[in-house]
DSSP file (Angstrom, degrees, kcal/mol; ACC not computed):
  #  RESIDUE AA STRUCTURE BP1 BP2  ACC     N-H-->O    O-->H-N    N-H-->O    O-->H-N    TCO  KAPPA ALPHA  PHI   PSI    X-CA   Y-CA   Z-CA
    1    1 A X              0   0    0      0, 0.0     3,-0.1     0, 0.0     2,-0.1   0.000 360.0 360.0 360.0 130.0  120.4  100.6   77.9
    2    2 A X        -     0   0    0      1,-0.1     2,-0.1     2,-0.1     3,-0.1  -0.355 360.0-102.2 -84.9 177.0  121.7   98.7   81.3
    3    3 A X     >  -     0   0    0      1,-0.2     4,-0.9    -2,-0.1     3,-0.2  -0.376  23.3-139.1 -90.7 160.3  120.3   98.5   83.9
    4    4 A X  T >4 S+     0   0    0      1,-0.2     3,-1.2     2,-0.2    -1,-0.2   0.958  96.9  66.9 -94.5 -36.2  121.6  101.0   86.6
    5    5 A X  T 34 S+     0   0    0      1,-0.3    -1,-0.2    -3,-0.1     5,-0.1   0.799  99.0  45.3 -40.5 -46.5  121.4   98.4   89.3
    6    6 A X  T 34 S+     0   0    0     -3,-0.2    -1,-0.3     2,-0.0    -2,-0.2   0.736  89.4 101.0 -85.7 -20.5  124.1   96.1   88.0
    7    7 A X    <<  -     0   0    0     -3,-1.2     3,-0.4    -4,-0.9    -3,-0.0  -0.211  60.9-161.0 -53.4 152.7  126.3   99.0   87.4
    8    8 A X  S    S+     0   0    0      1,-0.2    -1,-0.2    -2,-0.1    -4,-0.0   0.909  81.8  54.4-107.3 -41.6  128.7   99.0   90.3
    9    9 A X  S    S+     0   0    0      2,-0.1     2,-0.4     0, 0.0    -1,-0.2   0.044  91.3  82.6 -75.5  16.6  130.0  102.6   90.1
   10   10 A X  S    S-     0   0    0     -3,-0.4     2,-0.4    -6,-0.1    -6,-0.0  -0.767  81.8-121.4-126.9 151.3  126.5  104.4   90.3
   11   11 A X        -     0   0    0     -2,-0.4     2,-0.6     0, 0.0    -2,-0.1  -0.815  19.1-149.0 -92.1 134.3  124.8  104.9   93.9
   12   12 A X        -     0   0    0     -2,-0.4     2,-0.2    -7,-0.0    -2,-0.0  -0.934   6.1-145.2-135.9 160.0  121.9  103.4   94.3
   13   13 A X        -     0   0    0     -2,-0.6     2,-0.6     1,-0.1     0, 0.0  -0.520  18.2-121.1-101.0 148.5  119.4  105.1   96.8
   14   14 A X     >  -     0   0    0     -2,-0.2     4,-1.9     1,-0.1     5,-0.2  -0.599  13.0-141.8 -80.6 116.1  117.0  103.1   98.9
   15   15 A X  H  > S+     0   0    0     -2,-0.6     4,-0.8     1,-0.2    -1,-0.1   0.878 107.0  52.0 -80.6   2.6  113.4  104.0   98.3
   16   16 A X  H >4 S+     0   0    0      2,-0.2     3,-0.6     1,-0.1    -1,-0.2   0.816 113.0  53.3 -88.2 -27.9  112.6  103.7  101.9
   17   17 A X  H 34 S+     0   0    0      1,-0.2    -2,-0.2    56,-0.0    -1,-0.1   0.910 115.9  32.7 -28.7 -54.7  115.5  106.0  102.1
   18   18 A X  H 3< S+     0   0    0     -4,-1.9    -1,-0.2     2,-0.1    -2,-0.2   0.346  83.8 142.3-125.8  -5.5  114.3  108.2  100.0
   19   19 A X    <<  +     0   0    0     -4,-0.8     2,-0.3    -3,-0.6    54,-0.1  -0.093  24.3 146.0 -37.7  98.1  110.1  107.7  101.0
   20   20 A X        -     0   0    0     53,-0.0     2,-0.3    52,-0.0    21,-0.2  -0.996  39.6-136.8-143.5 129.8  108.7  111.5  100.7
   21   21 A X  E     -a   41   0A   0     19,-1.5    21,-1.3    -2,-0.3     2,-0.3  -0.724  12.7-152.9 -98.2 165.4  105.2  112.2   99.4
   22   22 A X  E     -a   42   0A   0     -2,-0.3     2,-0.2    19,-0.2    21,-0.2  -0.768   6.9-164.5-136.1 163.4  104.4  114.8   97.1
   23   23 A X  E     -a   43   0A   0     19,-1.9    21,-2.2    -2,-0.3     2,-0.5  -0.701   5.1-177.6-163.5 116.2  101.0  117.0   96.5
   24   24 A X  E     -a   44   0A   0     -2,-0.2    22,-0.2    19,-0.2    21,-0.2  -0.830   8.7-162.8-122.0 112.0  100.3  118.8   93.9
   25   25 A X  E     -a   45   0A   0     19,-1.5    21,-1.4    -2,-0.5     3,-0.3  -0.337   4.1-174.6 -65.8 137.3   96.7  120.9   93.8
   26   26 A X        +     0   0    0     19,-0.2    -1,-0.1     1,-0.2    19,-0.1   0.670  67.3  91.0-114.9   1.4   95.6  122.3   89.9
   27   27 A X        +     0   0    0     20,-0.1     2,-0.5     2,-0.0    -1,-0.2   0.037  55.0 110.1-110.4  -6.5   92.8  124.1   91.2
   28   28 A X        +     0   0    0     -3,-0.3    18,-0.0     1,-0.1    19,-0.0  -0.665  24.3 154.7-111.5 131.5   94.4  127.7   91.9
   29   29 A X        +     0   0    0     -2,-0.5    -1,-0.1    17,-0.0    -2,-0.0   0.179  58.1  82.6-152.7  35.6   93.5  130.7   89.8
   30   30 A X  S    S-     0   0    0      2,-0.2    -2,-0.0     0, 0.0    -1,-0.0   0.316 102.8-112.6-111.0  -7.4   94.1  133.5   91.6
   31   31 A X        +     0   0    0      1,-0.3    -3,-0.0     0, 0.0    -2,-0.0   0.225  68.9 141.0 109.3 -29.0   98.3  133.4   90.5
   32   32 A X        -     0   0    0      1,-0.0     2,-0.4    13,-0.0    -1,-0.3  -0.325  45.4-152.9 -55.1 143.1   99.2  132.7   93.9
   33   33 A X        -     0   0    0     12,-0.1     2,-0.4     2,-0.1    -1,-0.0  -0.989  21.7-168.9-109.9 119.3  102.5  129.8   93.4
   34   34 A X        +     0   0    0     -2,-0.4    11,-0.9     2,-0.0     2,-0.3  -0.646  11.8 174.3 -92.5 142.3  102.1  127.7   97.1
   35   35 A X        -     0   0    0     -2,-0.4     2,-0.4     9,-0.2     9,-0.2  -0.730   7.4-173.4-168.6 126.1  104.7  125.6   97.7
   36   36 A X        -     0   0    0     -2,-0.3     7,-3.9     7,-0.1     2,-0.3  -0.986   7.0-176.0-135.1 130.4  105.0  123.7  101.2
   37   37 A X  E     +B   42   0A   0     -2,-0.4     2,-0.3     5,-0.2     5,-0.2  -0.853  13.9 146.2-118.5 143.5  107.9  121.6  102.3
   38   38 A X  E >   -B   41   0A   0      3,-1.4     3,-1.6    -2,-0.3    -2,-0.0  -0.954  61.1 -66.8-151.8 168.0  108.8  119.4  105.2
   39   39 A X  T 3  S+     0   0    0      1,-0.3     3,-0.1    -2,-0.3    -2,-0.0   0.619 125.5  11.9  17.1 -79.5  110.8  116.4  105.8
   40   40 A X  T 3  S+     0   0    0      1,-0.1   -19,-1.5   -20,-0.1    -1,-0.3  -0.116 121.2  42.8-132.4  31.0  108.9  113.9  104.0
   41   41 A X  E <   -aB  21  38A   0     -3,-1.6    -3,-1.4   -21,-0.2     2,-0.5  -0.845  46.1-163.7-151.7 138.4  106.3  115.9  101.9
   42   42 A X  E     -aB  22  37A   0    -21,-1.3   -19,-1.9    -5,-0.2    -5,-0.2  -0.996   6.4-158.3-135.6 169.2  105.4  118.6   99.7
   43   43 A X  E     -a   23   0A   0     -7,-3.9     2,-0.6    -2,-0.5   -19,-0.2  -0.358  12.7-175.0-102.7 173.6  102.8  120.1   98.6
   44   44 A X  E     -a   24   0A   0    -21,-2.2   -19,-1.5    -9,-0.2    -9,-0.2  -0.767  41.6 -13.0-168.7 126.9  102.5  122.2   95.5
   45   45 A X  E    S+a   25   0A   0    -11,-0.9   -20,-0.3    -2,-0.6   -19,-0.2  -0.468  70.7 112.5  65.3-153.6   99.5  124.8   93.4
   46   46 A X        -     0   0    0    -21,-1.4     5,-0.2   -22,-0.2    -1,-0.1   0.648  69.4 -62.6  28.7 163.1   96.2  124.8   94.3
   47   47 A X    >>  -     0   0    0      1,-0.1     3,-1.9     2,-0.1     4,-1.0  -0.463  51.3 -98.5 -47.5 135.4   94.0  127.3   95.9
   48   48 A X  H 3> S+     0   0    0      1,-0.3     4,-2.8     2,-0.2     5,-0.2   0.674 128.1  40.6 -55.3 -59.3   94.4  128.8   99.2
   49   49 A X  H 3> S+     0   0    0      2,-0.2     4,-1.8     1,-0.2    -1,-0.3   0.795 114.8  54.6 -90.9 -12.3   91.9  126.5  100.6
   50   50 A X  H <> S+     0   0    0     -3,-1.9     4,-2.4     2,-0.2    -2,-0.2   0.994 112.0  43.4 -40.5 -82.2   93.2  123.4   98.6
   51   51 A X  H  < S+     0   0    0     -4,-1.0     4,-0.5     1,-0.2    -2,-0.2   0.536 106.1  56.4 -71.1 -14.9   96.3  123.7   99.7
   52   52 A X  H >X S+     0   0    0     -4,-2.8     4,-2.7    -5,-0.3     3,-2.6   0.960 112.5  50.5 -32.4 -81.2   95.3  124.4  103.2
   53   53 A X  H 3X S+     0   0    0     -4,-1.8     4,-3.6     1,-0.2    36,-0.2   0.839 106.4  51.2 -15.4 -59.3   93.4  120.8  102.9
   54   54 A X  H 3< S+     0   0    0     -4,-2.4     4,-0.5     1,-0.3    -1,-0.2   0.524 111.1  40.4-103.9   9.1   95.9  119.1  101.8
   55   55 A X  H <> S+     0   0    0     -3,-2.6     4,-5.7    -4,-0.5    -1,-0.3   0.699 112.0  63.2 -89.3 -28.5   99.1  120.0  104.5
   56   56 A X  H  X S+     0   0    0     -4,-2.7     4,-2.9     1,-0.2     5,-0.4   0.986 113.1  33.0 -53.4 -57.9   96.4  119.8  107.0
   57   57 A X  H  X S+     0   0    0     -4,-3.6     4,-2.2    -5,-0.5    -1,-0.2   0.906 112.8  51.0 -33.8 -73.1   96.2  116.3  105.9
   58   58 A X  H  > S+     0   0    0     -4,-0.5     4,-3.2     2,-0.2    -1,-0.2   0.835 111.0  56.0 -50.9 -45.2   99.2  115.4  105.0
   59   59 A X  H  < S+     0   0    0     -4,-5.7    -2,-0.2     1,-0.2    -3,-0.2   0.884 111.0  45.1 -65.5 -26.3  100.3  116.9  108.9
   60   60 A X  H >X S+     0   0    0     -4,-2.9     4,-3.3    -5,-0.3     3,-1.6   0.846 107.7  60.8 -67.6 -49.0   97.6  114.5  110.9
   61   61 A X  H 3X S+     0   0    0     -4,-2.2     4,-2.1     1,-0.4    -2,-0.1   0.957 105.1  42.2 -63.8 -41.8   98.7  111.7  108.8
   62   62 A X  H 3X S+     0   0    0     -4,-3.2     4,-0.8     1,-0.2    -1,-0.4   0.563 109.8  60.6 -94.8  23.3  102.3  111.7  109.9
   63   63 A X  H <>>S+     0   0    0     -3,-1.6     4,-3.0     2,-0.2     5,-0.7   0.768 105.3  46.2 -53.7 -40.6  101.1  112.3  113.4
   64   64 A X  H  <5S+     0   0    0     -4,-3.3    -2,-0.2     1,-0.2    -3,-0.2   0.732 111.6  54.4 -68.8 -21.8   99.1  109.0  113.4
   65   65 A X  H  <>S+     0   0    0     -4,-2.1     5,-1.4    -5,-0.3    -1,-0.2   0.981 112.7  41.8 -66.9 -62.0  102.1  107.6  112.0
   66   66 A X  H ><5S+     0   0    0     -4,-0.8     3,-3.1     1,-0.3    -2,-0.2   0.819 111.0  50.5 -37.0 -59.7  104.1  109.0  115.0
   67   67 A X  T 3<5S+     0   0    0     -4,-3.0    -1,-0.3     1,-0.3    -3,-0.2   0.875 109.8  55.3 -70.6 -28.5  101.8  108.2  117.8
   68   68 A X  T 3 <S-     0   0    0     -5,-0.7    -1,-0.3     1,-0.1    -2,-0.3   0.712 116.9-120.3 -88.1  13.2  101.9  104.7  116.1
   69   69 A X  T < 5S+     0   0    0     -3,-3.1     2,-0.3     1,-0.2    -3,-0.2   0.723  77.3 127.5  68.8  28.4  105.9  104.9  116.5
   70   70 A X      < -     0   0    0     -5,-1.4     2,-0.5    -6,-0.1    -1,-0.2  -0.730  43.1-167.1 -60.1 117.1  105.8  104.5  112.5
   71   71 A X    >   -     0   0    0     -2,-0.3     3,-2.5    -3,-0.1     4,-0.2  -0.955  42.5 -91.6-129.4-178.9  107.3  106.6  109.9
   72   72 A X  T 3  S+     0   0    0     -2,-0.5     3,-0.1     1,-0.3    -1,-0.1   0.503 120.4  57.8 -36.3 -12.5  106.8  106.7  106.4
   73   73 A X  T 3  S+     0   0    0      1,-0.1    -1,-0.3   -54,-0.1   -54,-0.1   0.723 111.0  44.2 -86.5 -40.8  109.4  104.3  105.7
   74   74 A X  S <  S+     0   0    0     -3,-2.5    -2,-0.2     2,-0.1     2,-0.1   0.007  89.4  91.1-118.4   3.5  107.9  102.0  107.6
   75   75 A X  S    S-     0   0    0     -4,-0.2     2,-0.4    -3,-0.1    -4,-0.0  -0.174  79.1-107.5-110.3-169.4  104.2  102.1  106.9
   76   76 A X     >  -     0   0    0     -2,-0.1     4,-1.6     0, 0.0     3,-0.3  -0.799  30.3-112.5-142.9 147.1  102.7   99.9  104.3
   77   77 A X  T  4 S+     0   0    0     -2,-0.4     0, 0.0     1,-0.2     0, 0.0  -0.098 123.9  48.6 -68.2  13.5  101.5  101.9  100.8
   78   78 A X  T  > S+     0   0    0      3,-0.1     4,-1.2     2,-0.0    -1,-0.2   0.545  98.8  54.5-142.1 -36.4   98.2  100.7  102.3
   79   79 A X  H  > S+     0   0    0     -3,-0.3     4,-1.2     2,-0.2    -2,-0.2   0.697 114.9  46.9 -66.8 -35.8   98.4  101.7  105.7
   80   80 A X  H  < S+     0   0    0     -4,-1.6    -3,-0.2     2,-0.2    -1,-0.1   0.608 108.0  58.1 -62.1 -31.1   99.2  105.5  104.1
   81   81 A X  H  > S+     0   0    0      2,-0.1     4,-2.5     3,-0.1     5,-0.5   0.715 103.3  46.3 -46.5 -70.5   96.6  105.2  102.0
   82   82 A X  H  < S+     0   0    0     -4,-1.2     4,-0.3     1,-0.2    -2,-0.2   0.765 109.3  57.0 -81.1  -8.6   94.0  104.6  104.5
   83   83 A X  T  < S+     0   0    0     -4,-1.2    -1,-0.2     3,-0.2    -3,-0.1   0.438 102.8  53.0 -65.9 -24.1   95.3  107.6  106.7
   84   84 A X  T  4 S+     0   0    0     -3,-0.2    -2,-0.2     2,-0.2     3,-0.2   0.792 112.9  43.8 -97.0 -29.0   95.0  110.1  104.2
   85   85 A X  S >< S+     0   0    0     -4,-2.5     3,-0.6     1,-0.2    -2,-0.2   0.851 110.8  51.0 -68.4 -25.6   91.6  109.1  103.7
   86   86 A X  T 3  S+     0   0    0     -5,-0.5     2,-0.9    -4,-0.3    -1,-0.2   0.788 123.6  35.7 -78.3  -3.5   90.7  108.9  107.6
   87   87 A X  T 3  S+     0   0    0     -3,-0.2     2,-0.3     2,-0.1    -1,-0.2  -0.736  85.2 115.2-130.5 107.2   92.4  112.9  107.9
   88   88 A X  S <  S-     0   0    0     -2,-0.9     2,-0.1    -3,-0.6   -34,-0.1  -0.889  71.1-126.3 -87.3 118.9   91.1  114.1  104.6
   89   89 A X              0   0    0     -2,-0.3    -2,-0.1   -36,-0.2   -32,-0.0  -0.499 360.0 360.0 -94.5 141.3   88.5  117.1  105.6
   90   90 A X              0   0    0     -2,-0.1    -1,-0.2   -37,-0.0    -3,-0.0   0.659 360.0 360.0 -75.5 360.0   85.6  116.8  104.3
């Protein structure tokens, strides 16, 4: 199979273009289907209070991105990393 890069006729997409995080909770057993979208994330399943958690999170984090005139494109897969751990609720 070639490689799609070297094809010339194919688009290829930037992955800081295309830099969206995803979250999916497994936790939910009440039926309820969640689904939350924005911009650059979604979330997906878990339980009410899962999936509470984990936009909460996810919404703090790209504030701290913001206030640091950052966006997700532009943050280091390490710097992103440690911002979902500093707004994670305990």
């Amino acid at each position: 199979m070639e490689n799609r890069l070297h094809k010339n006729n194919l688009p290829v997409k930037d992955p800081k273009v295309m830099a969206h995080l995803f979250g999916i909770g497994l936790d939910c057993d009440d039926g309820h289907k969640r689904l939350t979208q924005a911009d650059k994330f979604s979330i997906m399943g878990g339980s009410e209070q899962t999936h509470d958690k984990m936009t909460e999170t996810l919404c703090k984090t790209f504030e701290d991105l913001k206030n640091k005139g950052k966006s997700l494109q532009d943050a280091s897969m390490d710097e992103i990393s440690d911002l979902i751990r500093k707004n994670s609720p305990s």
